[in-house]
C-alpha positions as CSV (number, residue, x, y, z in Angstrom):
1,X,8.9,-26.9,11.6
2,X,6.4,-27.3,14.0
3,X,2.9,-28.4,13.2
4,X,0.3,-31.1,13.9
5,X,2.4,-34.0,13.0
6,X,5.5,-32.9,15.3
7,X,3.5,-30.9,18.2
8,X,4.4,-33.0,21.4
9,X,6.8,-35.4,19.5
10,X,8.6,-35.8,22.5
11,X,6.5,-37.2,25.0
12,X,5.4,-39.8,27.9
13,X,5.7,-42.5,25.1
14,X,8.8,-41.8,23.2
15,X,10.7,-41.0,26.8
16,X,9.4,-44.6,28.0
17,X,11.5,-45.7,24.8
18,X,14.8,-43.9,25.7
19,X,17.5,-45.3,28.2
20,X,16.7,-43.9,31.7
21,X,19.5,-41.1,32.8
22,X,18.8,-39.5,28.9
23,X,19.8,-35.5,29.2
24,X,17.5,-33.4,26.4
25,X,18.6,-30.2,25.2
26,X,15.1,-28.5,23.9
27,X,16.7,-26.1,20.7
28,X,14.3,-26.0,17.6
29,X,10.6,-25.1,18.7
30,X,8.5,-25.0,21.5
31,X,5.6,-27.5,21.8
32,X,7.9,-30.0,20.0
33,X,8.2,-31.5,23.4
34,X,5.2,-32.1,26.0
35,X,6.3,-30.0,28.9
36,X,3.8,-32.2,31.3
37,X,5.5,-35.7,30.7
38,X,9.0,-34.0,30.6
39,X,8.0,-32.9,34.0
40,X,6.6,-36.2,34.9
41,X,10.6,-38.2,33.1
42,X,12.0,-35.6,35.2
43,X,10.3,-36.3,38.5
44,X,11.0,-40.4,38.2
45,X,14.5,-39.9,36.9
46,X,14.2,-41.3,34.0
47,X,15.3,-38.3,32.1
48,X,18.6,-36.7,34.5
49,X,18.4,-33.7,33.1
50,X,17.0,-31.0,30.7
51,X,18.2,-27.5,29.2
52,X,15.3,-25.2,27.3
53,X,15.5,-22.3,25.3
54,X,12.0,-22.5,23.5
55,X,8.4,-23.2,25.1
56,X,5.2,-24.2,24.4
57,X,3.8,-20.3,24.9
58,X,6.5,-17.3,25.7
59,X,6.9,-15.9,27.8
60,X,6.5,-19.4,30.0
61,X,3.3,-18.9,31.8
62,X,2.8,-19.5,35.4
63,X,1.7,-23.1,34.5
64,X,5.4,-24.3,33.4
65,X,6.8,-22.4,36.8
66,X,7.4,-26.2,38.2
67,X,9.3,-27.2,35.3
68,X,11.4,-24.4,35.1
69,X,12.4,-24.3,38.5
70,X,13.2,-27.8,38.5
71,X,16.6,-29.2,40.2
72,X,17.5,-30.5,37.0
73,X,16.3,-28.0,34.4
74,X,18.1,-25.2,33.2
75,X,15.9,-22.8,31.5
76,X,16.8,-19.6,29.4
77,X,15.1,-16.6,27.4
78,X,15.3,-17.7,23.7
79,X,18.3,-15.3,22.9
80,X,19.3,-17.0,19.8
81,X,19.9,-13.8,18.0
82,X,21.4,-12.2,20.9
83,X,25.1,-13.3,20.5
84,X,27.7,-11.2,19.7
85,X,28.3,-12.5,16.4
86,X,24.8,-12.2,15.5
87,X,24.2,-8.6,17.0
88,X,27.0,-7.6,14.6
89,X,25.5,-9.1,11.8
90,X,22.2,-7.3,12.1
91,X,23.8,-4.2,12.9
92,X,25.8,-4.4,9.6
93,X,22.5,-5.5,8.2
94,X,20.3,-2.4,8.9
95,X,23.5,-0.1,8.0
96,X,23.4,-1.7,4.2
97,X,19.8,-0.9,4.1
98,X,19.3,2.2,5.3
99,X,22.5,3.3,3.5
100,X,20.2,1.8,0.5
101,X,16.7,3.9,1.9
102,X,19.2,7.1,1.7
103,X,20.2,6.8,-1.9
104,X,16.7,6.3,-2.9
105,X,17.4,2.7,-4.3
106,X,15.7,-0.7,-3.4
107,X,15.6,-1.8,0.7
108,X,15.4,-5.6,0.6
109,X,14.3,-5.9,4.2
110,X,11.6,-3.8,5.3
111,X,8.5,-5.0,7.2
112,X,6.7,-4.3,4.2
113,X,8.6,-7.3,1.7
114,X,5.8,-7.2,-1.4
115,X,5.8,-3.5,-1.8
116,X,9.1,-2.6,-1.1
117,X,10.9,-5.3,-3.5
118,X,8.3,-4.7,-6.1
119,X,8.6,-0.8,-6.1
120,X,12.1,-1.7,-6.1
121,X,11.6,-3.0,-10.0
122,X,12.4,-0.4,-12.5
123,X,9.9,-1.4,-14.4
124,X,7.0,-0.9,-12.3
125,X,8.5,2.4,-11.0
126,X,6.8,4.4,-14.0
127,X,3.1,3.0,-12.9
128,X,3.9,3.3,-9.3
129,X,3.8,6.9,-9.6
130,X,1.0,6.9,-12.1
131,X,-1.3,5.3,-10.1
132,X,-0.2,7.8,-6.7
133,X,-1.3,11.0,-9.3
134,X,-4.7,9.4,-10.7
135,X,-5.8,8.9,-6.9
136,X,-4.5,12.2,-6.1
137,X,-6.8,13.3,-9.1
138,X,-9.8,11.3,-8.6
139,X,-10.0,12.3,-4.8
140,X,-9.9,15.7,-5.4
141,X,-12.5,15.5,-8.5
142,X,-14.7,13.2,-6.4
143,X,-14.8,15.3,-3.8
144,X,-16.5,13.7,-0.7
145,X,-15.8,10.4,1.5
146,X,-14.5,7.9,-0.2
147,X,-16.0,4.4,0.8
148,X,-14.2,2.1,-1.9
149,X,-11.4,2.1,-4.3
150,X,-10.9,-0.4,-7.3
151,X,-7.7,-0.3,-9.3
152,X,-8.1,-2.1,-12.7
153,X,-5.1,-3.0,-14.3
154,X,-5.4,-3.1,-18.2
155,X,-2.7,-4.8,-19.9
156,X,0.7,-7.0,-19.0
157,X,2.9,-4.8,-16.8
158,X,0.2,-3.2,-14.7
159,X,-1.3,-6.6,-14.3
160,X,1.5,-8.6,-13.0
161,X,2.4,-5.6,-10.1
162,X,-1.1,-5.1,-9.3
163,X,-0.4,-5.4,-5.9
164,X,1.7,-3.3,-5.2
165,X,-0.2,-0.5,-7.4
166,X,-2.9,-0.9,-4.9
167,X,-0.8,0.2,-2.1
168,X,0.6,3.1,-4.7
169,X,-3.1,3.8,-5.3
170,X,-4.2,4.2,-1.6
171,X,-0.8,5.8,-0.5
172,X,-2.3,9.1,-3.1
173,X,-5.4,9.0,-2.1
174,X,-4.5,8.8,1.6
175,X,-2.5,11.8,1.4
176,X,-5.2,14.1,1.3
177,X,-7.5,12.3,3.9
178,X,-5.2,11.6,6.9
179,X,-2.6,13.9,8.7
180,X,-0.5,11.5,8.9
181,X,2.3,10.8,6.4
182,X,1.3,8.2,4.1
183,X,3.8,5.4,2.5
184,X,4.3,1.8,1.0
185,X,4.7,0.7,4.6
186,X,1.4,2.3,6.6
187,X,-0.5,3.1,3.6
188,X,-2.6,-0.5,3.9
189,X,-3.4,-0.1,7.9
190,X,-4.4,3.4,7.3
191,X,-6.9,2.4,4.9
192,X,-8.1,0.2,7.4
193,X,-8.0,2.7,10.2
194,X,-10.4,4.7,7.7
195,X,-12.8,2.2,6.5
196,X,-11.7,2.5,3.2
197,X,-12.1,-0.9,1.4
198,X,-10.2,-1.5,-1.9
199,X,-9.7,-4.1,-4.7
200,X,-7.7,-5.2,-8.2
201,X,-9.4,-5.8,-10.9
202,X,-6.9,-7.3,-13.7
203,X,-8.0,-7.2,-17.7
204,X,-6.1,-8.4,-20.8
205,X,-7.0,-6.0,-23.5
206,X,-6.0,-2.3,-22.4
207,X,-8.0,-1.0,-25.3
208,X,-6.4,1.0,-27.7
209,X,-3.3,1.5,-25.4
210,X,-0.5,-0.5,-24.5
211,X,-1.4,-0.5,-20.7
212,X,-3.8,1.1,-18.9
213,X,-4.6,2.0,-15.6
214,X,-8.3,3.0,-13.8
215,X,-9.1,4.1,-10.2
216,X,-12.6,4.2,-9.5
217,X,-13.9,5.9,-6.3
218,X,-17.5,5.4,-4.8
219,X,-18.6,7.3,-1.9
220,X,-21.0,10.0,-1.0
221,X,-23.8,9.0,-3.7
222,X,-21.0,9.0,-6.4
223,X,-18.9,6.9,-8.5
224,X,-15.7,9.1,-10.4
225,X,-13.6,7.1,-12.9
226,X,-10.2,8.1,-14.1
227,X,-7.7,6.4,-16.2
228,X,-4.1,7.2,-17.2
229,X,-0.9,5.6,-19.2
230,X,2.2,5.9,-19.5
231,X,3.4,7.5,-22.6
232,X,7.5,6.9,-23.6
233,X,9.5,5.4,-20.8
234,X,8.2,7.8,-17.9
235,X,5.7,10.7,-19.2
236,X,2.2,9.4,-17.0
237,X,-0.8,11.0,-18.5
238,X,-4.9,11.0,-17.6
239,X,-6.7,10.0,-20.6
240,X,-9.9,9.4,-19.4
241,X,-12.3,10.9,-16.8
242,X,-16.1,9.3,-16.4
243,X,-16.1,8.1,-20.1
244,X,-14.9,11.8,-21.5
245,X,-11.4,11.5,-23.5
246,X,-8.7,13.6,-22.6
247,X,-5.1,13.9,-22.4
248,X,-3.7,16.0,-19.6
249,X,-0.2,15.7,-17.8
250,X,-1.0,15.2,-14.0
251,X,1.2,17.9,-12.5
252,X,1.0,21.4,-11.1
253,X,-2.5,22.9,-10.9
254,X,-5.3,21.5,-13.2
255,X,-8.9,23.2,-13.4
256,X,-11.3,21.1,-14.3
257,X,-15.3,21.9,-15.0
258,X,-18.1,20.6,-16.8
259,X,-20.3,23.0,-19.3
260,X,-22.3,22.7,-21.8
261,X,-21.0,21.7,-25.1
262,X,-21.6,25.4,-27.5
263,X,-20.0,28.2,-28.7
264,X,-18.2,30.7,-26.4
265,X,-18.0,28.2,-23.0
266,X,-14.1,28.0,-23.1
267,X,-13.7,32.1,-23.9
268,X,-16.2,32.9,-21.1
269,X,-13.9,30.8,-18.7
270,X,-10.5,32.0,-20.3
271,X,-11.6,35.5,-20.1
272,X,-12.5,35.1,-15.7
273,X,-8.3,33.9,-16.0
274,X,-7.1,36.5,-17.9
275,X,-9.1,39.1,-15.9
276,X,-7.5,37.6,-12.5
277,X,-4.3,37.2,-14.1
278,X,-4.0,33.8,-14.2
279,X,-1.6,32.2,-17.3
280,X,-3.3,29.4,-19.1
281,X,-0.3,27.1,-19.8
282,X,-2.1,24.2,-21.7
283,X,-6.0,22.5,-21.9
284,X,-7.8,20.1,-23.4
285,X,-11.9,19.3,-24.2
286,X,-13.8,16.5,-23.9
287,X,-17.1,15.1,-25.4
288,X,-19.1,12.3,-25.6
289,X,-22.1,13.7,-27.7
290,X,-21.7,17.3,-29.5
291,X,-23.9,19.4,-28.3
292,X,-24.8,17.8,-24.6
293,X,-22.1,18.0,-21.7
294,X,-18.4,18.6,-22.0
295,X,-15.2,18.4,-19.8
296,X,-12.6,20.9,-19.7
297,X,-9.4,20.9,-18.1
298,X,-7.2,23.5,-17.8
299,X,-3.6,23.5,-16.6
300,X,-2.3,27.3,-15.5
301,X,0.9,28.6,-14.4
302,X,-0.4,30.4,-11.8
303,X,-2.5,29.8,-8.3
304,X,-6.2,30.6,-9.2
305,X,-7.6,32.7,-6.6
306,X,-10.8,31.9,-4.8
307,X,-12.3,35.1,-6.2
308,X,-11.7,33.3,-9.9
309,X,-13.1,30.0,-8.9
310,X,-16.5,31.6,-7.5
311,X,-16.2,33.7,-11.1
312,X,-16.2,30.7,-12.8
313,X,-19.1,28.8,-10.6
314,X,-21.6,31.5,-11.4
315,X,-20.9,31.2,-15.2
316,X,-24.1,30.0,-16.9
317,X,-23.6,26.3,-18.3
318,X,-20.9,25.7,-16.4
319,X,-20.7,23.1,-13.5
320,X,-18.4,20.7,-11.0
321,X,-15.8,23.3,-11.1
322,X,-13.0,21.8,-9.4
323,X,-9.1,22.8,-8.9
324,X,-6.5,19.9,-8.8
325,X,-3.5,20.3,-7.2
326,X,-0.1,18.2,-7.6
C-alpha cells in the first residue's frame, strides 16, 4: 500500500544502486516511484527502459507529458479491470446481486456496505422497520421543520445496529420531506442536502421492556418524543409519545389529539366520527396526572374527512389534533 514510508521508494538514490540498462515495469501504485528522477535514469541511460500503468495523479497531468512521451516509456490507462476475463467476472457479479435485490434478500455489494449488510440481518429487520414507522409518526405529530434527529437505542439488539437504525430512521422521516425517493443508499446525503443533523444515542437498561427504541425531533420551537418495541418476533408498536403511555400499532390511519383529562372528552370526539361516518377500529388513552392533559389516539377504518378534523378542532378542551397516515 502506498503511504508515507513507500511514497517515492523508487527514486534518484535507489536507481544509483541498480545496474545501469535496469528495465522497470511500474504495476502496484502510483507515487511509489519518483516520476522526476525516473525521467532524469531515463535521460542518462541508466535505466533502458520503463512501462507504467499507474501515476502519481490520474489522469497524468500535463507535467508528466515528457515522461510519457519518452523514447523509452511505454505508458498505458490503468485498465487492470478491463480484461476480458475480468469484465466477465463483474458482469456475472452484478447479475448475482441484482438477481439477489429482485427477490428482496441481502445484496452484498452495494455502495452503501454498512446499511445494506446490516439490514441484510434478520435480526435487525424487525427494528429496521420500527424505527422507519416512529419517524414517520413523530414527523407527522411534530409537524414543522425538523432541525435534528436523535435515535436512542435502549437495550442489546437495537444497540449493536444502531447505525444502521439511523439511516432507517432518516429514510422515514425523509419520506415526507423530499420528492425524491428515499432509501438505505441516499437516505444519509439527503439529510445532508436538507440540513437535517442526526445522532445515536445508545443505553443499557431499556426500562421495563426488552428493547426500546426513541426518535426525538427538535425543530420549529419543539421537541416531540416517541418510543416504540417490538412485541413477539415482528408486531412493532408506539408505546410512548412525550412522556404519555400508550400502546398503538403504527399502521393505517391514527388520529391523535390532546384534551383535557374529564368526563365525556372521548364521546364528544367519537360522536364528530360517527356523525361523518367514520369506523373507530381501535384507541387507546394516555395520562400523566388525572385530571390535567391527556392523549388520545385513535385508529379508524376509514379516511377522516377534513370537514371531521375541523369538527374535532373546534371541540372545547381539545387540542394538537393531528392525523397519521401509514
Amino acid at each position: 500500500p502506498l503511504n508515507d514510508a513507500t511514497r517515492g521508494l523508487f527514486n534518484r538514490e535507489s536507481i544509483a544502486r541498480c545496474k545501469p540498462g535496469v528495465r522497470l515495469v511500474n504495476c502496484a501504485r502510483g507515487g511509489i516511484i519518483d516520476e522526476a528522477d525516473l525521467l532524469e535514469a531515463l535521460e542518462s541511460g541508466h535505466v533502458a527502459g520503463a512501462a507504467l500503468d499507474v501515476y502519481s495523479a490520474e489522469p497524468p497531468p500535463e507535467s508528466l507529458s515528457a515522461l510519457l512521451t519518452h523514447r523509452n516509456v511505454i505508458a498505458t490507462p490503468h485498465i487492470a479491470a478491463s480484461t476480458e476475463e475480468a469484465q466477465e467476472k463483474v458482469a456475472r457479479q452484478v447479475t448475482e446481486q441484482v438477481i439477489l435485490a429482485l427477490r428482496d434478500e441481502p445484496v452484498q455489494t452495494a455502495v452503501n456496505g454498512m446499511a445494506v449488510r446490516m439490514a441484510g440481518q434478520k435480526e435487525v429487520k424487525p427494528y429496521l422497520d420500527l424505527v422507519d414507522r416512529l419517524a414517520r409518526v413523530a414527523r407527522q405529530l411534530h409537524g414543522g421543520r425538523v432541525e435534528h434527529m436523535a435515535v436512542r437505542c435502549h437495550g442489546d439488539v437495537p444497540r449493536r445496529y444502531g447505525e444502521v437504525l439511523v439511516v432507517g430512521a432518516l429514510r422515514g422521516l425523509l419520506s415526507g420531506i423530499v420528492t425524491a425517493p428515499v432509501n438505505l443508499v441516499n437516505a444519509v446525503p439527503l439529510a445532508d442536502e436538507t440540513g437535517l443533523r442526526s445522532d445515536l444515542q445508545t443505553f443499557h437498561d431499556p426500562g421495563s421492556y426488552t428493547s426500546l427504541i426513541e426518535i426525538v425531533l427538535k425543530g420549529s420551537g419543539r421537541t416531540l418524543s416517541v418510543s416504540g418495541t417490538i412485541f413477539g418476533s415482528d408486531d412493532p408498536r408506539v408505546v410512548r409519545i412525550d412522556g404519555f403511555s400508550v400502546e398503538v400499532r403504527p399502521e393505517g390511519q391514527l388520529l391523535f389529539y390532546r384534551n383535557v383529562d374529564r368526563p365525556g372528552m372521548l364521546a364528544r370526539v367519537g360522536g364528530v366520527l360517527a356523525e361523518e361516518r367514520v369506523n373507530i377500529a381501535g384507541l387507546v388513552l394516555g395520562r400523566q396526572v388525572r385530571g390535567e392533559s391527556a392523549l388520545t389516539a385513535i385508529s379508524v377504518d376509514d379516511p377522516i374527512p377534513d370537514s371531521a378534523l375541523a369538527r374535532v378542532r373546534d371541540l372545547e378542551g381539545v387540542e394538537d389534533v393531528r392525523l397519521v397516515q401509514l
